[in-house]
C-alpha positions as CSV (number, residue, x, y, z in Angstrom):
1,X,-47.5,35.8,-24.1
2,X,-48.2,33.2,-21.4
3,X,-50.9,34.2,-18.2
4,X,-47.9,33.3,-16.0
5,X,-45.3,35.0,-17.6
6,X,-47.0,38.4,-17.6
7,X,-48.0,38.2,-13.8
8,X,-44.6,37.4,-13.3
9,X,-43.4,40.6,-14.7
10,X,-45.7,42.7,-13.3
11,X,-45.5,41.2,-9.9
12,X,-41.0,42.0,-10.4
13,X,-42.0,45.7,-11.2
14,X,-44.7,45.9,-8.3
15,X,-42.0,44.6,-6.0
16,X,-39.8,47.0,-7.6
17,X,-41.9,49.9,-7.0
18,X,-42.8,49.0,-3.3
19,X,-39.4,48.3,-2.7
20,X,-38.1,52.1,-3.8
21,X,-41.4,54.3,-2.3
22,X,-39.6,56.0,0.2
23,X,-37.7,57.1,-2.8
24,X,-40.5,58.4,-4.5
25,X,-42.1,60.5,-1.3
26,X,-38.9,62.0,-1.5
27,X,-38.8,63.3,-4.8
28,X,-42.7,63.8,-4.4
29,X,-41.5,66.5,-1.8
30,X,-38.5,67.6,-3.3
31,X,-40.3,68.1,-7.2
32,X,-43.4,69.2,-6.3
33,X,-46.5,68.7,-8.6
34,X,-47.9,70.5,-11.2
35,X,-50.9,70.7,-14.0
36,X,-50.9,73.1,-16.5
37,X,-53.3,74.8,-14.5
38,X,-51.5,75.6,-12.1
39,X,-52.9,73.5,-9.5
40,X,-50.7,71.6,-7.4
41,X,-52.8,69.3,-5.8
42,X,-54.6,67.6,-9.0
43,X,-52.2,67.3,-11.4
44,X,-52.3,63.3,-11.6
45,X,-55.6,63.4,-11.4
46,X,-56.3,66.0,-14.1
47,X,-54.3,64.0,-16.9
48,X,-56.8,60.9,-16.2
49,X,-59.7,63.1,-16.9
50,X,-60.6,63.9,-20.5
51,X,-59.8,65.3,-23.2
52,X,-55.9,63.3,-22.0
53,X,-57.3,60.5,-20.3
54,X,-53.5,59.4,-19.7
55,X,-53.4,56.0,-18.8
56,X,-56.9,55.2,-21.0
57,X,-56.2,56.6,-24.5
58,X,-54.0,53.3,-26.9
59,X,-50.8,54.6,-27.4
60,X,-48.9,54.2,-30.6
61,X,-45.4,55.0,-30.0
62,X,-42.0,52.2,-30.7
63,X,-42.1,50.8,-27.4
64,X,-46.4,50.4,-27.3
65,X,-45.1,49.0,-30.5
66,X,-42.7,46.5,-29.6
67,X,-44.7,45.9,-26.2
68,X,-47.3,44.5,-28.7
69,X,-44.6,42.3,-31.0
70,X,-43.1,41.1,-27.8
71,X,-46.6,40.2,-26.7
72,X,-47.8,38.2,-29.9
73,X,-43.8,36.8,-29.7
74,X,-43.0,38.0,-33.6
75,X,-40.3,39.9,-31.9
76,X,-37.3,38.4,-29.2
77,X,-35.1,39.8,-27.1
78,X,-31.6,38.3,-26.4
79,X,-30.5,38.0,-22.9
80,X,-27.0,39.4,-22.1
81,X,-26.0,37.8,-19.5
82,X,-23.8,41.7,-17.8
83,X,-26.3,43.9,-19.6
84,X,-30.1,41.6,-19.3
85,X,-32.2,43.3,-21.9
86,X,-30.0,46.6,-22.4
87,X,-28.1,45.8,-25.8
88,X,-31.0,44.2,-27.7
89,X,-33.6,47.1,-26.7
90,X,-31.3,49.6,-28.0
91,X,-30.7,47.2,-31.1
92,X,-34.5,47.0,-31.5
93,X,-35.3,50.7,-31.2
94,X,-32.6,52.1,-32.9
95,X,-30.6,54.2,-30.1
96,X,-27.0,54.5,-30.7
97,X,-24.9,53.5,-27.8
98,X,-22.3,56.5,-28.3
99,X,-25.7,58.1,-26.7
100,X,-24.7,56.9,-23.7
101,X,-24.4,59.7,-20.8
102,X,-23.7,58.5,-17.3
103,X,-25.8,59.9,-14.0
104,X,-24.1,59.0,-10.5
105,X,-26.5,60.8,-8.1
106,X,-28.8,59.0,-6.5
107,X,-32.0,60.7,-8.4
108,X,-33.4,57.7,-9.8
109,X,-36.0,55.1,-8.1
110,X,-33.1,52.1,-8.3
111,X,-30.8,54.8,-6.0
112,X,-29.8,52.4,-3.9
113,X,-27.6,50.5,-6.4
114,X,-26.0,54.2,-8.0
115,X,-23.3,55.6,-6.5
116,X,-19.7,57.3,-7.9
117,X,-18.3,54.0,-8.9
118,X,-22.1,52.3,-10.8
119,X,-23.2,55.3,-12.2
120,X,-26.5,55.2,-13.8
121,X,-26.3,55.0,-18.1
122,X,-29.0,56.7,-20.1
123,X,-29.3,56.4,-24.0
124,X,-31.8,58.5,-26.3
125,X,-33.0,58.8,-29.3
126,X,-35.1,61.1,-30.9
127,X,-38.2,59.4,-29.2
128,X,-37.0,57.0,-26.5
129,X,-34.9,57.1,-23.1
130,X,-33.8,53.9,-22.0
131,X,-31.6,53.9,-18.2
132,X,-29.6,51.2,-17.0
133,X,-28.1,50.8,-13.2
134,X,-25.7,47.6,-12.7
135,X,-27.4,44.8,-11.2
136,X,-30.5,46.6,-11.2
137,X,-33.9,44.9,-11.2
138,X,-35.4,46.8,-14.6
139,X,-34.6,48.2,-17.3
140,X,-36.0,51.8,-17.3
141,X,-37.5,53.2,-20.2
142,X,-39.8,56.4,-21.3
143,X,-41.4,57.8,-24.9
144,X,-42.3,60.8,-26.1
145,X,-45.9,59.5,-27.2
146,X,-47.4,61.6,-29.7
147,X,-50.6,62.5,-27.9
148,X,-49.9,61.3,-24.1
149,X,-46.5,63.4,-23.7
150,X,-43.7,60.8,-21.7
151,X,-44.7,57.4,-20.9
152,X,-42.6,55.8,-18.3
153,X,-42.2,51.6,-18.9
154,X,-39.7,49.0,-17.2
155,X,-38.6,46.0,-18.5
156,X,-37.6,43.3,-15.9
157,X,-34.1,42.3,-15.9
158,X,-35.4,38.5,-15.4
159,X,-34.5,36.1,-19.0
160,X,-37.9,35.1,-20.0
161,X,-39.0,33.4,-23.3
162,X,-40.9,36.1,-23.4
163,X,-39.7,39.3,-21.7
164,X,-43.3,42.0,-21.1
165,X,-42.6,45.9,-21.1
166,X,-45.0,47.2,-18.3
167,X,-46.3,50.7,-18.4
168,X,-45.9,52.6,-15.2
169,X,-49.1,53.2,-13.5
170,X,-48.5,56.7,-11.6
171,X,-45.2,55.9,-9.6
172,X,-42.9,57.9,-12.1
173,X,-45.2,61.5,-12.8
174,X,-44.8,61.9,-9.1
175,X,-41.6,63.5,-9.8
176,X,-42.3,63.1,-14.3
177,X,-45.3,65.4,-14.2
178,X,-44.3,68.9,-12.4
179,X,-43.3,72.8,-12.9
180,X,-40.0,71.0,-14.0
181,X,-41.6,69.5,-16.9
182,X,-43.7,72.4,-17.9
183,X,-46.5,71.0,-15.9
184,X,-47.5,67.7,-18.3
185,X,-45.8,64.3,-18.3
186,X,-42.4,64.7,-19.2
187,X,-38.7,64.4,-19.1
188,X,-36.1,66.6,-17.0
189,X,-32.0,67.0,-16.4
190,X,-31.1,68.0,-12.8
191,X,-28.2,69.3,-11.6
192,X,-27.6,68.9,-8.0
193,X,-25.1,69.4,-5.3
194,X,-23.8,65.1,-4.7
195,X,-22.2,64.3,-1.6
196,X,-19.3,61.1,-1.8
197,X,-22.1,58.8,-1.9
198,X,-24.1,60.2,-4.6
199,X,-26.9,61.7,-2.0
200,X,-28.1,65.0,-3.2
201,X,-27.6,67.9,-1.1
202,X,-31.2,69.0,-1.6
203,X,-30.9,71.5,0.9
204,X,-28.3,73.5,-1.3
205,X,-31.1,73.9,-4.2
206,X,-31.2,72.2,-7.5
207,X,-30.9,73.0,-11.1
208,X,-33.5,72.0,-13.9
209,X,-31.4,72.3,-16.9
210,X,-32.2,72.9,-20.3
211,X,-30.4,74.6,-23.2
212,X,-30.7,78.4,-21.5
213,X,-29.2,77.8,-18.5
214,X,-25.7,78.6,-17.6
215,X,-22.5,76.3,-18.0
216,X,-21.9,77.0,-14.6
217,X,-25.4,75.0,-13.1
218,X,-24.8,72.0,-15.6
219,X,-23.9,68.4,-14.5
220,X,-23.7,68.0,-10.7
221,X,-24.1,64.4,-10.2
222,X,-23.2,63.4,-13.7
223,X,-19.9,62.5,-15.6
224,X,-19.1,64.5,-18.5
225,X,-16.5,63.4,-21.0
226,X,-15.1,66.3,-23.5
227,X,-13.5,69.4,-23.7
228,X,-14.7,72.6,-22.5
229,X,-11.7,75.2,-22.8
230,X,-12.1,77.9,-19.7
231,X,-16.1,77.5,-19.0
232,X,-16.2,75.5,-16.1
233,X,-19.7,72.8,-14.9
234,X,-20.5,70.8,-11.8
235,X,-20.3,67.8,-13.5
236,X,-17.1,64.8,-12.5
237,X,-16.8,66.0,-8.5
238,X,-18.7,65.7,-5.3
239,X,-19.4,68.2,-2.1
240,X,-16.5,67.6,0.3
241,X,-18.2,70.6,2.7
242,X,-22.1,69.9,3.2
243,X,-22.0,73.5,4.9
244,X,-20.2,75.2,1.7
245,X,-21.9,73.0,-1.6
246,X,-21.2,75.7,-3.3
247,X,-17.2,75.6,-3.0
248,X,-17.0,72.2,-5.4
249,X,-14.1,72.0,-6.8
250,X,-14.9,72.2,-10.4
251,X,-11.5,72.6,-11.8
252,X,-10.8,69.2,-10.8
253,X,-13.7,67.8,-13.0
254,X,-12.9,70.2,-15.9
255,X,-12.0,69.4,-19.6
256,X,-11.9,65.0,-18.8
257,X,-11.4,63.2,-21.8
258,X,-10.8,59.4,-19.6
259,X,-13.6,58.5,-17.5
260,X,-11.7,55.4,-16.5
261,X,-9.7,56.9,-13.9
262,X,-12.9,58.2,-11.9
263,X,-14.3,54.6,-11.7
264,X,-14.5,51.1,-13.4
265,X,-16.2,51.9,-17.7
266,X,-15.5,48.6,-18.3
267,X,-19.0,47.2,-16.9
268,X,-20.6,49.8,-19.4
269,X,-21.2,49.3,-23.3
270,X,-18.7,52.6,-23.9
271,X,-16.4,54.5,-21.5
272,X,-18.0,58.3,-21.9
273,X,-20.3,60.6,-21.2
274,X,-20.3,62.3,-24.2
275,X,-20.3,66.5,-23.2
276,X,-22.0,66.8,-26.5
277,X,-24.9,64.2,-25.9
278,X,-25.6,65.4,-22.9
279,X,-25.6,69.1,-24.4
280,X,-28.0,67.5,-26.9
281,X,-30.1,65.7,-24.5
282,X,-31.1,68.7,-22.8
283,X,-32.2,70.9,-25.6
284,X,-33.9,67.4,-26.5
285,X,-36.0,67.1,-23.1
286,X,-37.3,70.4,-22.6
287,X,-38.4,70.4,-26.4
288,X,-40.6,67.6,-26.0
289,X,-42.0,69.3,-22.8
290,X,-43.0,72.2,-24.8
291,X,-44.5,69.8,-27.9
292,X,-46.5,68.0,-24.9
293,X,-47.5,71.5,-23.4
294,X,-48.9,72.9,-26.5
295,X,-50.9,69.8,-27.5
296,X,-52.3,69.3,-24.0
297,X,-53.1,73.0,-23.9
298,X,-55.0,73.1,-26.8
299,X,-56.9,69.6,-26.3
300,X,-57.9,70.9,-22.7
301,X,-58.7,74.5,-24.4
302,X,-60.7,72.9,-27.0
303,X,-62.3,70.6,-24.5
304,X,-63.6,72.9,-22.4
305,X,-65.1,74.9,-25.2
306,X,-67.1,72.3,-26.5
307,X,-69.1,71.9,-23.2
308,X,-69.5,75.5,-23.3
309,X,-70.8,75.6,-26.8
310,X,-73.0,73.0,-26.0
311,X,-74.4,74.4,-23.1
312,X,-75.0,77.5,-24.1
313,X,-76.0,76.9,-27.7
314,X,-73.5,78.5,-29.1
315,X,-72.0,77.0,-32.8
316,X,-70.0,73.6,-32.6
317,X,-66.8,75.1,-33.8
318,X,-66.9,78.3,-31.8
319,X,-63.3,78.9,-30.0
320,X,-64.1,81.7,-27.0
321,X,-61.0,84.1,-26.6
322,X,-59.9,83.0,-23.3
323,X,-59.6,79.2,-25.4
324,X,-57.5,81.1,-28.3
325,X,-55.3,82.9,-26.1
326,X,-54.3,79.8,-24.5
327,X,-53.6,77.9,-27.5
328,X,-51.6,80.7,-28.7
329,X,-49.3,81.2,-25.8
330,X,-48.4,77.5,-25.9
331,X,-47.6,77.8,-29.7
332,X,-45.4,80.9,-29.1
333,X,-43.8,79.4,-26.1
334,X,-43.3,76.5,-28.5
335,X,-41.7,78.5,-31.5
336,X,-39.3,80.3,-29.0
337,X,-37.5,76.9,-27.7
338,X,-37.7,76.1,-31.0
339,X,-35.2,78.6,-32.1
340,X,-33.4,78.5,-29.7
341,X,-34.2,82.0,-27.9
342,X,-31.9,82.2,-24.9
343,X,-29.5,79.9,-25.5
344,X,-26.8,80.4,-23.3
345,X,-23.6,81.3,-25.8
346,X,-20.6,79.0,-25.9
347,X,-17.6,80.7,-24.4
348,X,-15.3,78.5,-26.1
349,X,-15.5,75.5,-28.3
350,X,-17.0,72.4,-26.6
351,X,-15.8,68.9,-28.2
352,X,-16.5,65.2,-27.0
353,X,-14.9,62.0,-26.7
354,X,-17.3,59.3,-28.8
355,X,-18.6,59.5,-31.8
356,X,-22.1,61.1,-30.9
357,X,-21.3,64.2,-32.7
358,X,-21.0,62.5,-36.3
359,X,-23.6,59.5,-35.5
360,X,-26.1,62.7,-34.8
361,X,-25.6,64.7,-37.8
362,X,-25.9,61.6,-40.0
363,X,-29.4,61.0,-39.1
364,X,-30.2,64.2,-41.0
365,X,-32.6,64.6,-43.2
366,X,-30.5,67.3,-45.4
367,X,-31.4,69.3,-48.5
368,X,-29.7,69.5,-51.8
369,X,-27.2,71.3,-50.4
370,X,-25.9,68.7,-47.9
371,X,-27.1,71.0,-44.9
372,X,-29.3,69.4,-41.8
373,X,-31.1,71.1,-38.5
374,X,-29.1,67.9,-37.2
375,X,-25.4,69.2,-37.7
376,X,-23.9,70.8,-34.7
377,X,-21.5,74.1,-34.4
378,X,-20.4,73.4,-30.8
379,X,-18.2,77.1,-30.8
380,X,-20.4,79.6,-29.6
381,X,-23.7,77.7,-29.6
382,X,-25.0,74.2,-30.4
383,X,-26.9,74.0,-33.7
384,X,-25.2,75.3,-36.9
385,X,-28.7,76.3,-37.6
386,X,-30.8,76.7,-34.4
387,X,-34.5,75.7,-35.5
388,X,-35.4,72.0,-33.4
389,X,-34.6,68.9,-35.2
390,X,-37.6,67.6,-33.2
391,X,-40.0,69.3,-35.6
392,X,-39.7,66.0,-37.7
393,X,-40.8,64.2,-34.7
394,X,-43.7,61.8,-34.4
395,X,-44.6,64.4,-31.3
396,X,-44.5,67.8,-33.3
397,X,-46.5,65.9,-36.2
398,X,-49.3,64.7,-33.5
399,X,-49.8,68.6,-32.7
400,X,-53.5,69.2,-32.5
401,X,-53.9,71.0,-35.9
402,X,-55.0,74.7,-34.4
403,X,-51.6,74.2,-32.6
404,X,-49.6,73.0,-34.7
405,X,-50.6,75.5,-37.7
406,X,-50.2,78.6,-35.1
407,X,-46.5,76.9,-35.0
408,X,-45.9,77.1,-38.4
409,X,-47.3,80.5,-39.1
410,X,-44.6,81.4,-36.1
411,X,-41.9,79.8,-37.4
412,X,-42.3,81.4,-41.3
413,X,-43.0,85.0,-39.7
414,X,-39.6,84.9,-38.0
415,X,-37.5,83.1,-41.0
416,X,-39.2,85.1,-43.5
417,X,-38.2,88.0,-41.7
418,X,-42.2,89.4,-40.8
419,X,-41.0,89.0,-37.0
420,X,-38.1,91.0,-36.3
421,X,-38.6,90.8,-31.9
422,X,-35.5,91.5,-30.6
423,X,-35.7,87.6,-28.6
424,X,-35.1,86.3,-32.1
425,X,-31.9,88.6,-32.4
426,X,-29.4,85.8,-32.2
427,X,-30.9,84.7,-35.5
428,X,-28.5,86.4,-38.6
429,X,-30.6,86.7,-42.3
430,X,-28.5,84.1,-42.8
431,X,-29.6,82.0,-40.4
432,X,-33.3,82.5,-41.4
433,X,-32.8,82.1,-44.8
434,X,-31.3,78.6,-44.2
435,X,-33.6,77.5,-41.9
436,X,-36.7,78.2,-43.8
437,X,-34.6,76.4,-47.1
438,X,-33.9,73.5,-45.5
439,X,-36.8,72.8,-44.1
440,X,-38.8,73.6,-47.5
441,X,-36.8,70.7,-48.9
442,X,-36.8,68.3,-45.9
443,X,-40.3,69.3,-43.8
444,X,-43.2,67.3,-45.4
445,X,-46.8,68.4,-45.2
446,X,-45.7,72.4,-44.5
447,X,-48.4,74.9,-45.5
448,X,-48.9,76.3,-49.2
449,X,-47.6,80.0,-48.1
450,X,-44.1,78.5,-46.8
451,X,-43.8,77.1,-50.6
């Protein structure tokens, strides 16, 4: 890649970020900031210092990956000339458009340019979330790195020979690094009260959302395509009463199957806002959160015990108790999302618009018997067999292995029926029994005593 063409691009996403500050001192004051100590204050700070050394570590993760091809120009981009770079990064990292959810409050750092009628698009994969905004300057995009936790990129929307993915360089873990995201680098849904402009009514409160939290919380500020039966979200409407958020009149965004009458889908590469992606999405974020938790938590743990050992002369592999409780409480926290304790029940069935659901579930992998952690019940919960599909992920494999063996030794205690806590209750013998068969066929590298 040329000297020119690179300063170019950076200089376009300096510009970019100067431009929107204002809009990230806002969130700064509306997230907060968080490190998994606890402390406020040094959260930023803390990731740059070892053992995570955030922005100094090499990442290997697809879009390091591509950044790289891109670079040594063994890989090109098409320019479309509505969407910029949009269709051929999904192309070249393998995110399915029926993805596609749609965010029209202004919680991004291109607000300006979202509103009702240009609502923001997000698409995901299992490891990458890419954002679009018509006629915006960048497109957005974030990993779930293996070591790092979320890495937040933009591509400039500007046709280049050569096109350069810049990393972020602190602007995006303002509001990416907080109590939100479990206190590392990471990835969140909010739910928020939207006035007719898109504007948050931050003053009514917020909603972090994740797969526990109630129906009733979900979606303010975003569309939501599908059918719900009687269980009613925030999603589709605005605030008409600043005073009274909280009398939004959900029944008029309820069970939409045609975004296309709330505003123009045609500038978009599909009409929906699939209710099941974004039901998917959110298990999805908060998952990686926890993966990103537990291996920081055991890095920092591990870390601190080696300076100890050193210093007081104590064996190179000694791990003190405070150290092993630590690790451990991340793991369980870990093994809990996992299966899905607290998921908030489905009412009644839940069904989308695109084909999300079946694109999903054919990712698989499944075992002899046709059955997959990817395929979906969508009646009274979301997984027909909760355990994470993320535990094939590039980000559970780069668990540090103390953690990521704690994990395992979890997971087998409560499938193989040695953990009978009542927060696993939702999980039938028959549940367990699956889970622990499928993933024996499907789960490489699993210890000798789940065999």
């Amino acid at each position: 890649m040329g000297v020119a063409t690179t300063m170019t691009a950076m200089e376009g996403f300096r510009s970019t970020s100067r431009r929107f500050r204002l809009s990230v001192i806002v969130c700064l004051v509306w997230c907060g900031v968080s490190n998994w100590w606890g402390n406020p204050a040094a959260a930023q700070m803390d990731f740059e210092s070892a053992p995570i050394r955030y922005y100094e570590l090499e990442l290997d993760n697809p879009i390091s990956r591509l950044q790289g091809k891109l670079k040594e120009g063994t890989v090109k981009l098409a320019y479309d000339p509505e969407h910029g770079y949009l269709p051929a990064m999904l192309e070249a990292l393998d995110v399915p458009v029926s993805s596609q959810v749609l965010v029209f409050s202004k919680t991004s750092f291109q607000a300006r340019l979202i509103n009702r009628r240009h609502p923001r698009a997000v698409y995901f994969n299992d490891d990458v979330y890419i954002g679009w905004v018509q006629q915006g300057e960048v497109v957005e995009i974030s990993v779930a790195d293996p070591q790092q936790g979320a890495v937040f990129f933009a591509l400039p929307q500007q046709s280049t020979e050569r096109p350069a993915i810049v990393r972020d360089q602190g602007n995006c873990t303002v509001c990416h690094a907080s109590t939100r995201t479990q206190g590392v680098p990471g990835h969140l849904i909010r739910s928020v009260y939207p006035d007719p402009s898109g504007q948050p009514n931050f003053g009514a409160g917020t909603f972090s959302i994740d797969q526990r939290s109630p129906f009733s919380q979900r979606w303010g500020g975003w569309y939501v395509s599908g059918t719900h039966g009687r269980q009613r979200h925030m999603g589709n409407v605005v605030v008409g009463d600043r005073e009274h958020p909280e009398q939004m009149e959900v029944n008029r965004g309820a069970n939409i199957t045609d975004l296309s009458t709330l505003f123009d889908t045609d500038p978009y590469l599909s009409p929906h806002s699939d209710i099941v992606a974004l039901l998917v999405l959110e298990h999805q974020v908060q998952m990686h959160n926890y993966i990103t938790r537990a291996n920081f938590e055991t890095r920092a743990a591990i870390h601190h015990d080696e300076i100890m050992n050193r210093a007081l002369e104590r064996p190179a592999d000694y791990r003190s108790e405070s150290a092993q409780r630590r690790i451990a409480k991340a793991a369980e926290d870990l093994v809990d999302y996992m299966l899905f304790v607290d998921e908030m029940p489905l009412k009644d069935p839940v069904a989308g618009t695109s084909t999300f659901a079946s694109d999903f579930a054919a990712r698989g992998p499944a075992d002899g018997q046709g059955r997959s952690l990817r395929q979906l019940d969508l009646s009274t919960r979301l997984m027909r067999y909760p355990c994470s599909y993320l535990i094939y992920s590039t980000a559970f494999d780069g668990l540090p292995n103390e953690s990521r063996e704690l994990v395992y030794r979890g997971l087998w205690e409560v499938l193989h029926g040695d953990n009978n806590d009542s927060k696993f209750s939702h999980l039938s013998a028959s549940d367990r029994q699956a889970i622990l068969e499928i993933l024996r066929e499907t789960k490489a590298s699993l210890p000798e005593y789940w065999k």
